[in-house]
N, C-alpha and C positions, 0 to 999 in steps of 0.2 A: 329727464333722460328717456330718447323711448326705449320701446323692448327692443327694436334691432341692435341697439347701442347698448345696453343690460346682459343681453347673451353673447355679443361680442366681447363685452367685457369678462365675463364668464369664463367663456373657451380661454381666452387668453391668460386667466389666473390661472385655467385648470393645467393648460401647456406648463406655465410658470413652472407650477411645484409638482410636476410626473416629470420636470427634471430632474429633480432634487433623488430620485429614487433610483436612482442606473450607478453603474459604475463610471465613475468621470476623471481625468488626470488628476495626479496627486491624492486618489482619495487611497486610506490603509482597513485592508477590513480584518479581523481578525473572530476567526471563525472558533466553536469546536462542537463537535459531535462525535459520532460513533463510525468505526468504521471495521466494516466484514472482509477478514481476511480468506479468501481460497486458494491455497496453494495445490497446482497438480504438481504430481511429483514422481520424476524418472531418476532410476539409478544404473548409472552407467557400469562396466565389469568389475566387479572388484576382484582387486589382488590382496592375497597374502605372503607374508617373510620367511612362512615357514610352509606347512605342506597343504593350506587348509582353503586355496585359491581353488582347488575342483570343488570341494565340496560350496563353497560360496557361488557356484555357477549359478546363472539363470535367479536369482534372488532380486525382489523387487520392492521396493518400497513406497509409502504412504504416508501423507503431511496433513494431519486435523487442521479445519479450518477453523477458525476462532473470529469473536466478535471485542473490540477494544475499543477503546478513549481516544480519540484522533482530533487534533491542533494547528489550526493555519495559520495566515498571514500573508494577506492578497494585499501588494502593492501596484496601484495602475500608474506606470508611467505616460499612457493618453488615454485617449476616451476606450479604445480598442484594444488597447497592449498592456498587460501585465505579465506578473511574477509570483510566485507563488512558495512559500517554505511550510512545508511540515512536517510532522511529528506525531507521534502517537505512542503512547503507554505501550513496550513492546510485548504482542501476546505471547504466549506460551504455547506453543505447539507442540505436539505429539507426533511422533515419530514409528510407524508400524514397519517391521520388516519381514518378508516371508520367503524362505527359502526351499526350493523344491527336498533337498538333501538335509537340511538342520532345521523345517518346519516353519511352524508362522510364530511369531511374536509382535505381538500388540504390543505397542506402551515401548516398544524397546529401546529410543530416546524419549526426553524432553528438552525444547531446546526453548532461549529467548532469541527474539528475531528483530534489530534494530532494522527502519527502512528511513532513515529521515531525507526527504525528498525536496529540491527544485525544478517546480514545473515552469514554465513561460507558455501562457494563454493567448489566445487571441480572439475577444468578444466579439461575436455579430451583435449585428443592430447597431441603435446610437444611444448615445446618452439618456435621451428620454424613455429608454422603453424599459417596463416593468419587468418583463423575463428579457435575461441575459443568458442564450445558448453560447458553449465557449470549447474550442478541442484548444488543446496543450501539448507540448512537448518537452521531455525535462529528464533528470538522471535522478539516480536514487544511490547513495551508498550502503549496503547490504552487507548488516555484523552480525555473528551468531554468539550467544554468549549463556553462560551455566547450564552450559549440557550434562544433563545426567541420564545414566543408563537405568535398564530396572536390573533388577539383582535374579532376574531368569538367570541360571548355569550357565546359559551356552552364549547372551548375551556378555556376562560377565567373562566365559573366556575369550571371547574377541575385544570387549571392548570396558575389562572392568577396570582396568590402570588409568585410561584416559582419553578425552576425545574432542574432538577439535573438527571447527567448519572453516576454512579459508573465506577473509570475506571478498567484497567486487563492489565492481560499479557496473549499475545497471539501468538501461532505457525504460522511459517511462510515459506509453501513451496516453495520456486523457484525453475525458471529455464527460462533460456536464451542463449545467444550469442553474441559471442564481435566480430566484424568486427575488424583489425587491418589496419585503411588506410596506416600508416605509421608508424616509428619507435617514434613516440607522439603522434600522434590522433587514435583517435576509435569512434566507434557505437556499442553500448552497446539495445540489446533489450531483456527485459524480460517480465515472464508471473508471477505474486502471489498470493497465497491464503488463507487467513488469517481467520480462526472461531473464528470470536469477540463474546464474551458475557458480557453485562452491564445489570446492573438493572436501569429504571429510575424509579423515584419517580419524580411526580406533584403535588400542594400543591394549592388549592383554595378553593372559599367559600365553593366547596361539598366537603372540608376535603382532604386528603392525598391520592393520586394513587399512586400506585407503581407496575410493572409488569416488568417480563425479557425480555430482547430483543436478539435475535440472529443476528450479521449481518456476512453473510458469505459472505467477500468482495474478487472480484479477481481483481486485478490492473494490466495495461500490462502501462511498462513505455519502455521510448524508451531516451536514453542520449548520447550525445556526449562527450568521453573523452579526458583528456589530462596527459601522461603520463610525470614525473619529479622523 
């Protein structure tokens, strides 16, 4: 054989199997990693039932961001087109609220923050190529669950009976890129950003609060996959 024909051969094995490494139809990847939650967060007027809506004037609140355990499952229906579900361990946030009239209070919820999410991707490049850059589009259903208050006075008279976030559905922009180490693993990093809106309602001896909350959350998660 000569060498022209040796490195022809070559090239053409090497094309072969940098196929094998791309996202291709029908392939299911199933990702997990960690993923950092930032929620900004606005709160909109709150009312009271009884006389305590001036003093709650002008009062703003604060959502700790937190880091969690996040889980996918990338289905490509062609070379370019998928789907995307996940999930993640929901973090535990902290809830600060400070009022020009009743002071500041750190801590004054804790809340858990379901987001289980589907995205639809659309990869550039082709099949053969090692990095796969991809934007998405997709909704997310947004549950708030074991909200507890801290036992500050003034927290517990607004909100020491009980308290409740209304949930929604909410838009979900991505965009990332998939490393392809090998023809089954990957590294998967994205960037998302989600405008949540809930209403909560707090229920204590000073009667019923309730005010809108905006959390315009961006999350960058980072996962290793395993393609099957």
């Amino acid at each position: 054989m000569t060498s022209i024909s040796k490195i022809a051969l070559a090239c053409a094995a090497l094309v072969a199997a940098s196929g094998a490494f791309a996202q291709k139809a029908g392939d299911n990847i199933v990702g997990v990693g960690l993923a950092n939650v930032n929620p900004d967060a606005s709160l909109g007027p709150l009312t009271n039932s009884t006389v305590y809506t001036s003093s709650l004037a002008g009062t703003t609140a604060k959502v700790s961001s937190e880091t969690t355990v996040s889980f996918g499952l990338l289905h490509m229906f062609t070379d370019n087109v998928g789907a995307e579900f996940t999930i993640g361990v929901p973090p535990r946030v902290t809830q600060d609220l400070n009022s020009p009239t009743l002071g500041s209070h750190p801590g004054a919820a804790k809340i858990d923050v379901w987001t289980p999410t589907v995205v639809g991707k659309y990869f550039f490049g082709t099949a053969q190529d090692k990095w796969r850059p991809y934007a998405g589009l997709g909704v997310s259903r947004v549950s708030f669950h074991n909200i507890s208050v801290d036992s500050n006075a003034t927290v517990q008279l607004l909100g020491g009976t009980s308290a409740s976030m209304t949930s929604s559905w909410a838009p979900v922009y991505n965009a990332g890129m998939i490393y392809n180490i090998d023809d089954k693993w990957s590294i998967n990093g994205s960037v998302s950003y989600l405008p949540i809106k809930t209403t909560a309602t707090f229920v204590g001896a000073a009667g019923t609060t309730t005010g809108d909350v905006k959390l315009n959350t961006t999350d960058y998660v980072i996962r290793v996959g395993y393609k099957f």
